[in-house]
N, CA, C and O atoms as CSV, one atom per row, in Angstrom:
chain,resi,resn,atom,element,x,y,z
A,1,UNK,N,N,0.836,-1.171,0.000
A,1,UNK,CA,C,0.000,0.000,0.000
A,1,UNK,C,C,0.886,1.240,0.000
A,1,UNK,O,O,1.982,1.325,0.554
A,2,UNK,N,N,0.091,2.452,-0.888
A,2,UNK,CA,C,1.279,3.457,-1.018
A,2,UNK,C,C,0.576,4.135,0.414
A,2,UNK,O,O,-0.370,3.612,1.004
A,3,UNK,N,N,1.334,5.567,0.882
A,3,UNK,CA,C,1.398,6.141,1.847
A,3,UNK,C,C,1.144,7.830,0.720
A,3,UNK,O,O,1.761,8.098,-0.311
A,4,UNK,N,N,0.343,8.454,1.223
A,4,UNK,CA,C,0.300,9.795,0.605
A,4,UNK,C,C,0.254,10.961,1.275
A,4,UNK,O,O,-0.805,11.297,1.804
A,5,UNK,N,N,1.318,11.712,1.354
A,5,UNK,CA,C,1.602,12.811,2.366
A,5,UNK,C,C,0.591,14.019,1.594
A,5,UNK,O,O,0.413,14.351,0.421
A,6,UNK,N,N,-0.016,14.521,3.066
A,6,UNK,CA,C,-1.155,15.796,2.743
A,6,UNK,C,C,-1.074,16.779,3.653
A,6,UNK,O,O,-0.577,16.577,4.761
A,7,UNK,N,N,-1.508,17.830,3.315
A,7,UNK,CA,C,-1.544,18.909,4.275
A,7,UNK,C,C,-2.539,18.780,5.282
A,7,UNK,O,O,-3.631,18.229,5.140
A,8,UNK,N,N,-1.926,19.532,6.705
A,8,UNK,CA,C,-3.345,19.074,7.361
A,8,UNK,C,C,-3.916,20.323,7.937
A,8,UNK,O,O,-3.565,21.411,7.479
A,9,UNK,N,N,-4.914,20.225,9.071
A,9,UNK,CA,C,-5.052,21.727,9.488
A,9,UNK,C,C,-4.787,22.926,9.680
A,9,UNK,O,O,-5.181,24.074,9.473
A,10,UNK,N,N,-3.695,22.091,10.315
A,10,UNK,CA,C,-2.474,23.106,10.926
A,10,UNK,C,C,-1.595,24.008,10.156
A,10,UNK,O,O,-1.119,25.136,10.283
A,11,UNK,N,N,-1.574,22.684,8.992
A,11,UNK,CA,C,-0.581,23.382,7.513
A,11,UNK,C,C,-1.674,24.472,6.793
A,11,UNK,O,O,-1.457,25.535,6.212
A,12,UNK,N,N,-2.633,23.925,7.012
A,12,UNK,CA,C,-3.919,24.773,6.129
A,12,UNK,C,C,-4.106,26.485,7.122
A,12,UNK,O,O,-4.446,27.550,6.605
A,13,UNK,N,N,-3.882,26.341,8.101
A,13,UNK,CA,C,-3.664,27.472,8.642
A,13,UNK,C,C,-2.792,28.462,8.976
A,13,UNK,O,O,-3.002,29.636,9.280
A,14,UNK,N,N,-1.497,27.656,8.852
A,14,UNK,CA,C,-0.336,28.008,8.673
A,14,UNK,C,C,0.198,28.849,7.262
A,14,UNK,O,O,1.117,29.667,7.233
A,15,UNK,N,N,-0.514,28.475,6.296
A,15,UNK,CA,C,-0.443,28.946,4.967
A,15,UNK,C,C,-1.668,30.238,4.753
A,15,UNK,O,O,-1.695,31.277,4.093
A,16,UNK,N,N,-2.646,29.532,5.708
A,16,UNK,CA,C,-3.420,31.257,5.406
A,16,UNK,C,C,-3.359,32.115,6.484
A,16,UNK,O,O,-4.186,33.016,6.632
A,17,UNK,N,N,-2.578,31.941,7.142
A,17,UNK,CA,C,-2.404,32.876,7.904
A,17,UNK,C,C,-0.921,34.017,7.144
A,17,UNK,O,O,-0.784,35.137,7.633
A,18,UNK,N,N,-0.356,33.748,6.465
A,18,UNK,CA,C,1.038,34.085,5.550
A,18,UNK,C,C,0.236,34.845,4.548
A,18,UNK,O,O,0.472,36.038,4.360
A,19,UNK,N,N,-0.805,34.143,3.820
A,19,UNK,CA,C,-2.207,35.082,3.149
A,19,UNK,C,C,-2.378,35.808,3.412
A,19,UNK,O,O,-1.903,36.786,2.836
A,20,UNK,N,N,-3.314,35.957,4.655
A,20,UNK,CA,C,-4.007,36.904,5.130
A,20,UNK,C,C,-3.092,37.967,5.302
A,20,UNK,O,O,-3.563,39.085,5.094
A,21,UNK,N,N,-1.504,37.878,5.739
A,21,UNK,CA,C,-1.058,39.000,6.322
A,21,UNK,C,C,-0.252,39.366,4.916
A,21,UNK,O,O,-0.097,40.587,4.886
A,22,UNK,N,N,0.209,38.846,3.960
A,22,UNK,CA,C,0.270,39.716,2.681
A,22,UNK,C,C,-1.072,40.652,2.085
A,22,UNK,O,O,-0.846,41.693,1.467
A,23,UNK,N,N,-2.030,40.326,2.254
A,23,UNK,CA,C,-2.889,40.853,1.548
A,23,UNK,C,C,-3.314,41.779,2.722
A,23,UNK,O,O,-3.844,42.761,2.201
A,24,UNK,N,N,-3.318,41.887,3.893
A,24,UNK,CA,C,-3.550,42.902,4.889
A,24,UNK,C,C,-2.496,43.647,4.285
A,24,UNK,O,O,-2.985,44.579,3.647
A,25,UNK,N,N,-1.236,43.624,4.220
A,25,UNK,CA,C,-0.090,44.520,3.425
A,25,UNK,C,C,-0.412,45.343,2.528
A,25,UNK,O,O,-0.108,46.536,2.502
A,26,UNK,N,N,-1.272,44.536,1.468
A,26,UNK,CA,C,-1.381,45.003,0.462
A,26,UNK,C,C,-2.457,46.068,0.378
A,26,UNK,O,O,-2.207,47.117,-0.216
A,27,UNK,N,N,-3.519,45.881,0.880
A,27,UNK,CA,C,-4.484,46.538,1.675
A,27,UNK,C,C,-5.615,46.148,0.836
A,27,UNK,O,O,-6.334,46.953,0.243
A,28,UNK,N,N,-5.746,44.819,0.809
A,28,UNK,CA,C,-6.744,44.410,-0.034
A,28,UNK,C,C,-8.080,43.059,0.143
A,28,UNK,O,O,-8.069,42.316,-0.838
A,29,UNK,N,N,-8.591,42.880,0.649
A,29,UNK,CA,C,-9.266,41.800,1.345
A,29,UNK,C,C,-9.487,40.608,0.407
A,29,UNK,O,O,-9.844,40.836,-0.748
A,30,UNK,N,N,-9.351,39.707,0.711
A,30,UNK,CA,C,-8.963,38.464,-0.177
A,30,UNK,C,C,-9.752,36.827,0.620
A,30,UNK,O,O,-9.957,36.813,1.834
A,31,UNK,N,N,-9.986,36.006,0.035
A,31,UNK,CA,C,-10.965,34.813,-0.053
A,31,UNK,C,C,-9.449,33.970,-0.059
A,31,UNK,O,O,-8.780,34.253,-1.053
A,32,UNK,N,N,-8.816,33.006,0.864
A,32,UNK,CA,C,-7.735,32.239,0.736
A,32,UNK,C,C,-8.493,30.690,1.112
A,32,UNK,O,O,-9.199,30.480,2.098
A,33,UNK,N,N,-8.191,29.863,0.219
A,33,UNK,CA,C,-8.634,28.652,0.578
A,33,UNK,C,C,-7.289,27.460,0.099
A,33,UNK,O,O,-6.255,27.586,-0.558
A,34,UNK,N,N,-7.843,26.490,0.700
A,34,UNK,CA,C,-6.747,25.223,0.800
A,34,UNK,C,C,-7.185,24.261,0.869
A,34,UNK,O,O,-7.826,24.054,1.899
A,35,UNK,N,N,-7.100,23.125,-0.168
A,35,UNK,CA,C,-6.999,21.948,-0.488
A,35,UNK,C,C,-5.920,21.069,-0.080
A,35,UNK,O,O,-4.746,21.410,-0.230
A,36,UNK,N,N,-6.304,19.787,0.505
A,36,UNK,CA,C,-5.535,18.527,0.387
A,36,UNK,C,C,-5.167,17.830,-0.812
A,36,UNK,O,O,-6.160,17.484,-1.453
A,37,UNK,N,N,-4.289,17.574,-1.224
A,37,UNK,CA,C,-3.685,16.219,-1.955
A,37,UNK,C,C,-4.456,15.932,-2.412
A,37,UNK,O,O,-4.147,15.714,-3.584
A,38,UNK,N,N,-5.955,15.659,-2.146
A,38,UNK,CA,C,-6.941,15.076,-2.954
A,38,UNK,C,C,-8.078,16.000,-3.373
A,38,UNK,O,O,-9.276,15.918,-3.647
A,39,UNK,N,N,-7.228,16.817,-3.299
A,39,UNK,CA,C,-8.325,18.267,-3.798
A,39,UNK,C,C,-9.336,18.992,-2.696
A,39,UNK,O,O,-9.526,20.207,-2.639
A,40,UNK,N,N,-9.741,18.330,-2.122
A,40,UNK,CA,C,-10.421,18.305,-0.857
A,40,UNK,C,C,-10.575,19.797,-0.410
A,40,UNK,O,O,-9.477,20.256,-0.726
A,41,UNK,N,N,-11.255,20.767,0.111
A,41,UNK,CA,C,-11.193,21.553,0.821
A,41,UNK,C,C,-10.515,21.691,2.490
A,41,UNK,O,O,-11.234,21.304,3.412
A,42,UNK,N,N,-9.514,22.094,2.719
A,42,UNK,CA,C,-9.497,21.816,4.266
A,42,UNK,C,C,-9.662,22.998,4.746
A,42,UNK,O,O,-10.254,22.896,5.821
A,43,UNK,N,N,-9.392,24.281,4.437
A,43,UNK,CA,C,-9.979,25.403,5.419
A,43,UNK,C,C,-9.928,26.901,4.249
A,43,UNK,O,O,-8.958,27.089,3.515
A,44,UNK,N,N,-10.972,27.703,4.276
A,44,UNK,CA,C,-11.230,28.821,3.925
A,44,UNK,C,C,-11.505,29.835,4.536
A,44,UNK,O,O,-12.299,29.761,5.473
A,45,UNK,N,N,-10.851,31.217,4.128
A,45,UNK,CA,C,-11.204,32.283,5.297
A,45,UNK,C,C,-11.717,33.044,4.194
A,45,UNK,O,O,-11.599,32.552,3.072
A,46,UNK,N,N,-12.289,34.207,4.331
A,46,UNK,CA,C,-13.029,35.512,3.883
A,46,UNK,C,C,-13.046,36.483,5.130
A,46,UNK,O,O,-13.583,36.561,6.235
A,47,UNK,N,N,-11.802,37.456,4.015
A,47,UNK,CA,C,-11.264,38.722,4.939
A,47,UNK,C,C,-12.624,39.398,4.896
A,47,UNK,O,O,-13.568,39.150,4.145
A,48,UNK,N,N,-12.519,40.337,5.897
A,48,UNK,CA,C,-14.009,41.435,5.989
A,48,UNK,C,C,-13.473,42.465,5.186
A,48,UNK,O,O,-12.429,43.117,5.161
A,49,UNK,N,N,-14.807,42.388,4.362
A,49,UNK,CA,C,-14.794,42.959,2.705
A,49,UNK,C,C,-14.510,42.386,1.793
A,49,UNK,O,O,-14.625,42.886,0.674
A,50,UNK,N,N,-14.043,41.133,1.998
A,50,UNK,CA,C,-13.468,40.651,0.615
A,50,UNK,C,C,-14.771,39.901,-0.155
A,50,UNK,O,O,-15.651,39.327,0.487
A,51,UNK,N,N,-14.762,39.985,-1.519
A,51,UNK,CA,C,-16.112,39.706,-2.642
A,51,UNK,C,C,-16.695,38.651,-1.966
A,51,UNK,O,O,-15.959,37.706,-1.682
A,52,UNK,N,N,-17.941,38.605,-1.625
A,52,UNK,CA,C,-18.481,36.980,-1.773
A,52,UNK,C,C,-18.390,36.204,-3.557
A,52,UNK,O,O,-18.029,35.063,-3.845
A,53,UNK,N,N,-18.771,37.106,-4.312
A,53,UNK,CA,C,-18.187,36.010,-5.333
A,53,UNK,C,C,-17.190,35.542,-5.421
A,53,UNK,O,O,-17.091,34.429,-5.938
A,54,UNK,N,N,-15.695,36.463,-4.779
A,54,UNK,CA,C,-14.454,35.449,-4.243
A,54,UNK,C,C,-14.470,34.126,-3.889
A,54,UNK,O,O,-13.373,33.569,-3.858
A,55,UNK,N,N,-15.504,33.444,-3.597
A,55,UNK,CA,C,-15.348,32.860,-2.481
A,55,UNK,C,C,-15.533,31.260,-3.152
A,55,UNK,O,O,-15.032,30.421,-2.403
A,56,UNK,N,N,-16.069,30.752,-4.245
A,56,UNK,CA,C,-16.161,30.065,-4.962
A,56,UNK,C,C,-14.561,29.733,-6.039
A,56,UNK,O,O,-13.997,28.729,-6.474
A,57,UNK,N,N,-14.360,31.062,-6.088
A,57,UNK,CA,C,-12.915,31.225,-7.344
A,57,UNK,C,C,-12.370,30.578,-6.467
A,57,UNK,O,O,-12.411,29.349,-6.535
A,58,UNK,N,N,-11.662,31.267,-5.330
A,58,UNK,CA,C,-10.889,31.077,-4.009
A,58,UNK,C,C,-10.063,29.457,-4.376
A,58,UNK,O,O,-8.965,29.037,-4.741
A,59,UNK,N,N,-11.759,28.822,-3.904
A,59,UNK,CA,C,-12.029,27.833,-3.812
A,59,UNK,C,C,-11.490,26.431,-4.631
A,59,UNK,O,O,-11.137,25.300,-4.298
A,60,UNK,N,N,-11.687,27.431,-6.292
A,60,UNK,CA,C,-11.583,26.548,-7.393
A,60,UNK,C,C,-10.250,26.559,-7.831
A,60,UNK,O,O,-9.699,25.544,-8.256
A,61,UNK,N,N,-9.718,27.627,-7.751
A,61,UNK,CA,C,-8.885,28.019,-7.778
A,61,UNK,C,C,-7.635,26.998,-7.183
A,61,UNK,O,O,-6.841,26.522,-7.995
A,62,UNK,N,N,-7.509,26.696,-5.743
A,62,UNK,CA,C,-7.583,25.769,-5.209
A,62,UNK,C,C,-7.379,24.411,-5.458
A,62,UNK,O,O,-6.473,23.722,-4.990
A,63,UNK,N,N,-8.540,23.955,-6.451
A,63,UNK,CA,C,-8.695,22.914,-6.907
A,63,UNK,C,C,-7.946,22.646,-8.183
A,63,UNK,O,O,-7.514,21.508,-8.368
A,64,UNK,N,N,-7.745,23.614,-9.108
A,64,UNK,CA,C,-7.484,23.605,-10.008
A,64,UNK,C,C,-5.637,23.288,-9.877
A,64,UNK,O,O,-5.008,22.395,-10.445
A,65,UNK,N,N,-5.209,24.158,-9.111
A,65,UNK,CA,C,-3.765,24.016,-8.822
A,65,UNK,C,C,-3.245,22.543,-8.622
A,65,UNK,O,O,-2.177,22.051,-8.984
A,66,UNK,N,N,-4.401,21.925,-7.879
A,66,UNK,CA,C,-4.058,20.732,-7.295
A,66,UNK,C,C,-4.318,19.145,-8.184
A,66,UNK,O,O,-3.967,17.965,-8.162
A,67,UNK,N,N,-5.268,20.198,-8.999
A,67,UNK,CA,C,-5.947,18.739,-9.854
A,67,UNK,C,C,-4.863,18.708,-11.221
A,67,UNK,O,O,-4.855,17.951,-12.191
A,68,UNK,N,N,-4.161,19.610,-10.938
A,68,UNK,CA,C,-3.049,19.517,-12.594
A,68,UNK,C,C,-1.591,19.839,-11.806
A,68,UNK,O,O,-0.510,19.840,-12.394
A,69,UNK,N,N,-1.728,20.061,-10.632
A,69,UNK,CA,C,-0.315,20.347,-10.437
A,69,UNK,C,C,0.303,21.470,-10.631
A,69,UNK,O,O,1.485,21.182,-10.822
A,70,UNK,N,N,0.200,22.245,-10.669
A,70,UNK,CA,C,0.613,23.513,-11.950
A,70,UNK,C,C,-0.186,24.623,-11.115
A,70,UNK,O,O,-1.232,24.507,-10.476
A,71,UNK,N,N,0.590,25.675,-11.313
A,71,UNK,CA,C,-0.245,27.040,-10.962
A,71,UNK,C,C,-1.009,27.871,-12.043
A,71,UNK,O,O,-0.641,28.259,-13.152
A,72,UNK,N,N,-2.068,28.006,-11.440
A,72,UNK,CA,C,-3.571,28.457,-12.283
A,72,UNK,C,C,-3.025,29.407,-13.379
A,72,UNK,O,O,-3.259,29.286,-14.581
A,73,UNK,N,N,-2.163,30.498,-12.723
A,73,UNK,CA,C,-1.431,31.326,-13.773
A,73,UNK,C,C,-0.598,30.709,-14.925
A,73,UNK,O,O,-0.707,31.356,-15.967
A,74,UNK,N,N,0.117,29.742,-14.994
A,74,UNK,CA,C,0.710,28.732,-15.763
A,74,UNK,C,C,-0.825,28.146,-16.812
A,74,UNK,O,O,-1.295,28.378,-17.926
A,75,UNK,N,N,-1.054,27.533,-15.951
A,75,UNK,CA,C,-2.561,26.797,-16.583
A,75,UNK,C,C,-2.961,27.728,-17.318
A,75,UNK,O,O,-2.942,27.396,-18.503
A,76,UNK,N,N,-3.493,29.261,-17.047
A,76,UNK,CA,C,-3.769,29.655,-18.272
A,76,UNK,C,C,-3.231,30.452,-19.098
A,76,UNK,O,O,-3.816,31.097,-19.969
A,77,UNK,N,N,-1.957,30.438,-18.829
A,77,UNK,CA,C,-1.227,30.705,-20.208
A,77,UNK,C,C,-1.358,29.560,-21.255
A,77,UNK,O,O,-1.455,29.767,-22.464
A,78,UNK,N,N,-1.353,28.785,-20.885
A,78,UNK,CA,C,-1.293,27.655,-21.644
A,78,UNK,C,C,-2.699,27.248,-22.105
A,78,UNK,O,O,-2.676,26.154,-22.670
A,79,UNK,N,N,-3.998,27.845,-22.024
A,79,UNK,CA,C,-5.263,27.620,-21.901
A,79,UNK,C,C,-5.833,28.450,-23.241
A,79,UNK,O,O,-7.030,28.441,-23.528
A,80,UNK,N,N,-4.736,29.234,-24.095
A,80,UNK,CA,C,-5.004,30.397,-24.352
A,80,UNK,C,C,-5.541,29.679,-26.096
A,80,UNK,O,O,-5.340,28.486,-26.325
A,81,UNK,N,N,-6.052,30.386,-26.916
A,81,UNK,CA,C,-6.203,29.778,-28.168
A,81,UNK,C,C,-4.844,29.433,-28.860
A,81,UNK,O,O,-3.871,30.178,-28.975
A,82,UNK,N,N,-4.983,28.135,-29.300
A,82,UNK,CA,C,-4.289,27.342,-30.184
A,82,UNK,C,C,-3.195,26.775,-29.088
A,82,UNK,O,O,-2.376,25.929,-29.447
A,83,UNK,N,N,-3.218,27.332,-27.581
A,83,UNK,CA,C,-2.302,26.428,-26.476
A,83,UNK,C,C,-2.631,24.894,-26.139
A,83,UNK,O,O,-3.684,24.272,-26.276
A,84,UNK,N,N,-1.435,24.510,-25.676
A,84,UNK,CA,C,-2.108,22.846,-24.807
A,84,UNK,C,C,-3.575,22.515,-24.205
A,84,UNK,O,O,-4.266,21.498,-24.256
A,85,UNK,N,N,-3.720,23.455,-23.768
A,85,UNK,CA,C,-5.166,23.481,-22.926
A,85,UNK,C,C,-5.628,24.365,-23.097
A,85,UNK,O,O,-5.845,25.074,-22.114
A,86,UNK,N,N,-6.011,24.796,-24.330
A,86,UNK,CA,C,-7.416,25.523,-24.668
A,86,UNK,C,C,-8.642,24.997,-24.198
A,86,UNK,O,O,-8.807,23.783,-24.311
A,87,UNK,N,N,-9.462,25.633,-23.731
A,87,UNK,CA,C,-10.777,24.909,-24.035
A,87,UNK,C,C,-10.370,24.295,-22.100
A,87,UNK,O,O,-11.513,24.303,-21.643
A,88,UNK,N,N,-9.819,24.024,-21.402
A,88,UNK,CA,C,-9.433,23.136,-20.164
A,88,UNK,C,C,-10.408,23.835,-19.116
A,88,UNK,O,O,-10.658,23.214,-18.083
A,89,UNK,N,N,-11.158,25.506,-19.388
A,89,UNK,CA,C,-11.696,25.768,-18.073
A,89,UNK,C,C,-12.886,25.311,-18.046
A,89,UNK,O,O,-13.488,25.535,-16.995
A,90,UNK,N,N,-13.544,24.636,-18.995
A,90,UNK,CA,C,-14.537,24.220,-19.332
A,90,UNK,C,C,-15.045,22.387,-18.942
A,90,UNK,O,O,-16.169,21.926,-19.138
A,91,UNK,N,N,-13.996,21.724,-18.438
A,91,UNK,CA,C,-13.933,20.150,-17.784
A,91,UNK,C,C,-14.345,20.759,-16.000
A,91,UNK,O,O,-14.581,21.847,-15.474
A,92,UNK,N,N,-14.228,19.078,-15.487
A,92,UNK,CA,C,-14.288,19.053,-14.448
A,92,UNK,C,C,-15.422,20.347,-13.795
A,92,UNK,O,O,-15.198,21.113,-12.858
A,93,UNK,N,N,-16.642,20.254,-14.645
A,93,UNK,CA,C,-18.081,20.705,-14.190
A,93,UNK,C,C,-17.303,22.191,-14.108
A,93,UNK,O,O,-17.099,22.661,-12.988
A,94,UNK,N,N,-16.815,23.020,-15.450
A,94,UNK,CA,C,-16.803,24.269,-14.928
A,94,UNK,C,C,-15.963,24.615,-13.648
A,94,UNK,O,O,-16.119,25.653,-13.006
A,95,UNK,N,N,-14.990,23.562,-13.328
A,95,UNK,CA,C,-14.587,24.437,-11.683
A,95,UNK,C,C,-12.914,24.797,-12.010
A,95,UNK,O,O,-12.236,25.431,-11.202
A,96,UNK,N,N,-12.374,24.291,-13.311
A,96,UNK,CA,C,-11.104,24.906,-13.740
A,96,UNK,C,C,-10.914,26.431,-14.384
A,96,UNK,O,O,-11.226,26.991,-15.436
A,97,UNK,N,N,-10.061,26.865,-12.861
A,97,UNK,CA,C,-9.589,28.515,-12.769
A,97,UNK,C,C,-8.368,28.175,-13.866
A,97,UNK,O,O,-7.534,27.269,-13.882
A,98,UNK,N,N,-8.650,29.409,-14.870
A,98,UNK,CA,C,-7.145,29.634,-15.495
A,98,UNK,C,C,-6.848,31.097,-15.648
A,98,UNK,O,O,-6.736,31.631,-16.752
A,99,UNK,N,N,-6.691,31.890,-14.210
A,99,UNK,CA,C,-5.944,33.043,-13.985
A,99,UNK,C,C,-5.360,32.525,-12.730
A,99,UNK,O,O,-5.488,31.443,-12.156
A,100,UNK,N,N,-4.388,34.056,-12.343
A,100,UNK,CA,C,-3.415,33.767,-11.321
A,100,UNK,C,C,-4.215,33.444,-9.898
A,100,UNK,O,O,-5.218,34.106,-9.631
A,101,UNK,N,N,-3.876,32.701,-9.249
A,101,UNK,CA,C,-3.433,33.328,-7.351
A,101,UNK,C,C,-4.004,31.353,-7.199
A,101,UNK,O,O,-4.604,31.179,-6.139
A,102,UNK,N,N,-3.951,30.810,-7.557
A,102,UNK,CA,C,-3.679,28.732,-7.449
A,102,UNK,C,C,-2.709,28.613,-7.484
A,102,UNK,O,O,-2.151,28.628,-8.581
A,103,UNK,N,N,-2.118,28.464,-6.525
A,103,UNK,CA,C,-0.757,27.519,-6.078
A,103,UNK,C,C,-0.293,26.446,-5.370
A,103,UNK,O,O,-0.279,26.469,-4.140
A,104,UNK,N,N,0.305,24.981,-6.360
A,104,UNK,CA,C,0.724,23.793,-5.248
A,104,UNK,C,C,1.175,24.265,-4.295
A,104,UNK,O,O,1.844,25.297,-4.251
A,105,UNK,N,N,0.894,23.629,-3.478
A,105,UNK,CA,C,1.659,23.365,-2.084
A,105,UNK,C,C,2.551,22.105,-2.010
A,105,UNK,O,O,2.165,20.946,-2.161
A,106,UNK,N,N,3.753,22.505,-1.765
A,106,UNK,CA,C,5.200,21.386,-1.942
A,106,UNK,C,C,6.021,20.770,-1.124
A,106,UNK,O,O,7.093,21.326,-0.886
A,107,UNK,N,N,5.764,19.660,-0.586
A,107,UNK,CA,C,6.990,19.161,0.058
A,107,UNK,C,C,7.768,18.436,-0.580
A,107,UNK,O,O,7.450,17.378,-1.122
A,108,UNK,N,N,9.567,19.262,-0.571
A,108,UNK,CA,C,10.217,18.433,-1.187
A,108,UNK,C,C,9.589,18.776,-2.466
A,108,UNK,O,O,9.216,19.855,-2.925
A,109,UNK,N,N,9.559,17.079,-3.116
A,109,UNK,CA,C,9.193,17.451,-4.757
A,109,UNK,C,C,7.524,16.846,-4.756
A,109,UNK,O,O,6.895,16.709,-5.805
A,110,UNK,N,N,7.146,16.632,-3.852
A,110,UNK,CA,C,5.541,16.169,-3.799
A,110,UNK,C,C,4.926,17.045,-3.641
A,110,UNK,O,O,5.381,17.968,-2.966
A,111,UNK,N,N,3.271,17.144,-4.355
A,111,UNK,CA,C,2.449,18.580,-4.136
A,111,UNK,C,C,1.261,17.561,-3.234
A,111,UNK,O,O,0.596,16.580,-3.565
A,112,UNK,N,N,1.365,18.191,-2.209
A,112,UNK,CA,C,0.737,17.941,-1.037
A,112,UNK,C,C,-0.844,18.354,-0.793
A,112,UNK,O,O,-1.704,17.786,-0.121
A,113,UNK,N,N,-0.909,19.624,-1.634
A,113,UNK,CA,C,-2.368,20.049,-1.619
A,113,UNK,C,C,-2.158,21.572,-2.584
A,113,UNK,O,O,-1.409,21.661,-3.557
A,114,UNK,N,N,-3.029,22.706,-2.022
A,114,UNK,CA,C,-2.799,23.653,-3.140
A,114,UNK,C,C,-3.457,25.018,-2.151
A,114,UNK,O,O,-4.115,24.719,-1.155
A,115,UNK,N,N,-3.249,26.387,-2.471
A,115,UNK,CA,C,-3.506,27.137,-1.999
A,115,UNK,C,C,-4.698,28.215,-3.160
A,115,UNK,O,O,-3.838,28.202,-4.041
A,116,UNK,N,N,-5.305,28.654,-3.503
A,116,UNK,CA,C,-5.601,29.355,-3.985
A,116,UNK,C,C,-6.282,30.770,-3.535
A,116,UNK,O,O,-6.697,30.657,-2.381
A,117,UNK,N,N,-6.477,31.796,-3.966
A,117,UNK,CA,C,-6.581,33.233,-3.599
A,117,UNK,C,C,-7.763,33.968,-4.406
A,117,UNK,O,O,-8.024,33.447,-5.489
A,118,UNK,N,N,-8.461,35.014,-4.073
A,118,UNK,CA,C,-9.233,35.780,-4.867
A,118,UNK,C,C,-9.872,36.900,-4.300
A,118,UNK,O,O,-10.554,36.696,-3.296
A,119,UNK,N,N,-9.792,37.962,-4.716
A,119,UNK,CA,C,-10.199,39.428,-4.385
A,119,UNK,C,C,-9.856,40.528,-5.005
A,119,UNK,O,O,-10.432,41.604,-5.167
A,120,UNK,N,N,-8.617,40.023,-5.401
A,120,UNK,CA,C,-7.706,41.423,-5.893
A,120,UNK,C,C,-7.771,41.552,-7.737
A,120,UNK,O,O,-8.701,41.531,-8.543
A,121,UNK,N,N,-6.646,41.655,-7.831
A,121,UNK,CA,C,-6.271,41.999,-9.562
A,121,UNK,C,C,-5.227,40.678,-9.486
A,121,UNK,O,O,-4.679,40.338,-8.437
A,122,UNK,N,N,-5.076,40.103,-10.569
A,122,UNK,CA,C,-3.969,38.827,-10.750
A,122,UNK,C,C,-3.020,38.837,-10.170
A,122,UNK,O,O,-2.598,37.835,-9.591
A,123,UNK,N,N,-2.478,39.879,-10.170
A,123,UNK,CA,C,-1.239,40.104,-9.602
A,123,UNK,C,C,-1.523,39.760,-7.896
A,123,UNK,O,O,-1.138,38.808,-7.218
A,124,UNK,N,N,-2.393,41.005,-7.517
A,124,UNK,CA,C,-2.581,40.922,-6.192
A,124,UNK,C,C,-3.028,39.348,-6.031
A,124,UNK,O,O,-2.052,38.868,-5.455
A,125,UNK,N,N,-3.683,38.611,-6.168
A,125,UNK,CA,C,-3.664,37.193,-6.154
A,125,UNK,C,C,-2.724,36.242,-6.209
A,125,UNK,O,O,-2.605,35.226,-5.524
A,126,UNK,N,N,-2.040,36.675,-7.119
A,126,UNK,CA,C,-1.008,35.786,-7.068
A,126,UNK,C,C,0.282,35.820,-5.946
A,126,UNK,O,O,1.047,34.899,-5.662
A,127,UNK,N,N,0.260,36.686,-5.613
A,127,UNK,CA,C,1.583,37.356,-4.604
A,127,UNK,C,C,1.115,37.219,-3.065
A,127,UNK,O,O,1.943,37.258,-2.154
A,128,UNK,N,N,-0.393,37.042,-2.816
A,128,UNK,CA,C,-0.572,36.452,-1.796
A,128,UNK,C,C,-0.887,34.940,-1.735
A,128,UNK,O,O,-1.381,34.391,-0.750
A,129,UNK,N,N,-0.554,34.332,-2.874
A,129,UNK,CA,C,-0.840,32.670,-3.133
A,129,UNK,C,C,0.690,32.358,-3.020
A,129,UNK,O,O,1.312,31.436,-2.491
A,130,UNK,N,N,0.984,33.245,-3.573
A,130,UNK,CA,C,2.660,32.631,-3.252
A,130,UNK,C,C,3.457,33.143,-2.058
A,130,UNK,O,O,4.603,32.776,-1.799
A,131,UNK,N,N,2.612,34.189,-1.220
A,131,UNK,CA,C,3.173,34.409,0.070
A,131,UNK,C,C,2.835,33.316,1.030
A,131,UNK,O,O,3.603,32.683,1.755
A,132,UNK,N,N,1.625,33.222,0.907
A,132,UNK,CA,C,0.757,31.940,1.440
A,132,UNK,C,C,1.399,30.578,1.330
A,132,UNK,O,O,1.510,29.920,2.364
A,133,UNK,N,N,1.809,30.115,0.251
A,133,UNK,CA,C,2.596,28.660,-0.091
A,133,UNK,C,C,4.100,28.785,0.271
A,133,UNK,O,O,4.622,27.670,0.282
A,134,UNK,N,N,4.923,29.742,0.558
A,134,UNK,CA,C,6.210,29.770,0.996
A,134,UNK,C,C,5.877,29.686,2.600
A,134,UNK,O,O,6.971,29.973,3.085
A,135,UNK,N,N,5.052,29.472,3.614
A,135,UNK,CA,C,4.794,29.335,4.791
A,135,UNK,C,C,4.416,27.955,5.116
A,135,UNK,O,O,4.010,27.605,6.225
A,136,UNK,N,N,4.576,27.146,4.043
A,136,UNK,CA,C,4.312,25.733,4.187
A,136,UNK,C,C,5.291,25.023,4.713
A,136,UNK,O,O,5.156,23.810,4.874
């Protein structure tokens, strides 16, 4: 039987808490959520003010990182007409994000689960997805 290393609460809080305080920086309220290894949801916050429609992207966002490995921003460069994965946000019931702020989460060379972000502008997303995943 294999053994599959995942993030757990602690890591899931540990990573949005590194979120939350980039995007408090930034001065921007933001939707941070985190997936397990198996895509799974393990914990979501929603800063006060940040979009409720955030809160789904956040989410998918999330998922998306984790279900390809790859960060959402990557994914959709590559998503773009006549790319590898054109046409890719459209599988998996509509829930594949292909803009920035989805990021694996890494141990070592294994992706353990995924972080994803939403509130801001790409940028701002992405820079708290990757502030967020360097606290892992």
């Amino acid at each position: 039987m294999r053994s599959i290393e995942t993030v757990t609460l602690e890591d899931a809080r540990r990573v949005i808490a590194a979120g939350e305080a980039e995007a408090t920086d930034q001065g921007q309220p933001m939707n941070i959520a985190v997936v397990d290894a198996g895509g799974n949801l393990v914990a979501h916050i929603r800063q006060d003010g940040a979009w409720i429609g955030s809160v789904d992207v956040a989410i998918n966002k999330a998922f998306s990182a984790r279900a390809f490995d790859v960060s959402t921003q990557g994914l959709g460069q590559n998503a773009q007409p006549g790319g590898q994965f054109f046409g890719i946000q459209d599988s998996n019931h509509g829930r594949v994000m292909i803009f920035a702020g989805g990021v694996p989460l890494m141990s070592g060379d294994a992706v353990v689960g995924a972080v994803g972000v939403s509130g801001g502008t790409g940028e701002q997303d992405q820079a708290v997805a990757t502030a967020a995943a360097a606290a892992l």
